[in-house]
C-alpha positions, 0 to 999 in steps of 0.5 A, spaced: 605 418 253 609 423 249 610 422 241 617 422 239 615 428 235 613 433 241 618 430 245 623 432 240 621 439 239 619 439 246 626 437 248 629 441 243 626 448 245 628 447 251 635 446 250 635 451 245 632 456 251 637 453 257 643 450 254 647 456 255 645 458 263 646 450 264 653 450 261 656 456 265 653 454 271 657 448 271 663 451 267 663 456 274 662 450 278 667 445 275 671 449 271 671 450 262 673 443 261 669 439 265 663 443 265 662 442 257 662 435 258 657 435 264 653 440 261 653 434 255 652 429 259 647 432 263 642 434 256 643 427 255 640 425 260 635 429 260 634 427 253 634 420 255 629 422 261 625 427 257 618 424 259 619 425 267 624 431 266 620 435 263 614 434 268 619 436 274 618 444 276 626 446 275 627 442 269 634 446 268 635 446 277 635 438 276 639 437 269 645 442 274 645 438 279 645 432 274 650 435 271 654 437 278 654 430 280 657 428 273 662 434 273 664 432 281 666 424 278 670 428 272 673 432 277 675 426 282 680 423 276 682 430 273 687 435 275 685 441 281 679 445 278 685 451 279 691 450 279 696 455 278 698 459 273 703 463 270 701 470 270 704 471 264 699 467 260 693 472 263 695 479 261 688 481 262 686 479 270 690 479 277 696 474 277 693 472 283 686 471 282 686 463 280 690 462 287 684 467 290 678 463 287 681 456 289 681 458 295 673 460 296 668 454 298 665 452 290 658 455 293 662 461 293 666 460 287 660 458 282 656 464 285 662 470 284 663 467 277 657 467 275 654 473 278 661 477 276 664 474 270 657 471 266 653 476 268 647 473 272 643 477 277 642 474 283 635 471 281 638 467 275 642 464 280 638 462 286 634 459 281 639 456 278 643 452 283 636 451 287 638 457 293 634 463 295 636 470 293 639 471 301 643 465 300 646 467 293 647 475 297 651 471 303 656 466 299 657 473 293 659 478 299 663 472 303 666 470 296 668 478 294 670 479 301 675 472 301 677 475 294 679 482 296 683 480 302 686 475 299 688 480 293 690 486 298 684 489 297 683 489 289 676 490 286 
């Protein structure tokens, strides 16, 4: 049996050193606000878990898919992940491409933002979401692909 004090610092650790990967996965997947709670609510969890948790081979893959299952039940009574947006409110990126990443399945939604806009190798994010690195391959080509067409060949 764990003492509440090694579990504490134990816990504490990690989330110091998993926080941010475990909250950028799930903001990819279930967009800024949803993902934050997920991500909260997926290290309570772990917390309230630790004891088992932290014996498991992918404590951070396990607290996602925590996280993810809690994020799709947000989702469920929220508005649409992306919905459309008035480009004059994102001077900085295509107008297009809110309408564009909706249109991308959520594997490949999540794998393009995490690989383009967090910068997460390939590696992180297949150990990550629980993938191999040839899958994370497929859905980022497919995703930039569906991107591109979509955006009349903008990179």
């Amino acid at each position: 049996m764990v003492t509440q004090k090694s579990k504490t610092d134990s816990f504490s650790e990690f989330v110091a050193a998993n926080e941010k990967r475990i909250r950028e996965a799930l903001t990819a997947a279930c967009g800024d606000d949803v993902g934050r709670d997920a991500a909260a609510e997926a290290l309570a969890y772990g917390w309230t878990h630790w004891d088992r948790v932290a014996g498991l081979a992918n404590p951070v893959g396990y607290l996602y898919k925590v996280g993810r299952r809690r994020g799709r039940r947000m989702l469920s009574r929220r508005r649409p992940l992306y919905e459309r947006v008035d480009p004059s409110r994102l001077p900085e990126i295509e107008p297009k491409l809110p309408d564009a990443l909706a249109q991308l399945s959520e594997r490949q939604r999540t794998v393009v933002v995490l690989v383009h806009c967090d910068g997460w190798s390939q590696g992180e994010v297949a150990e990550q979401l629980g993938l191999s690195r040839s899958a994370v391959r497929n859905h980022l080509d497919r995703g930039m692909k569906s991107l591109r067409a979509a955006l009349g060949g903008v990179s």
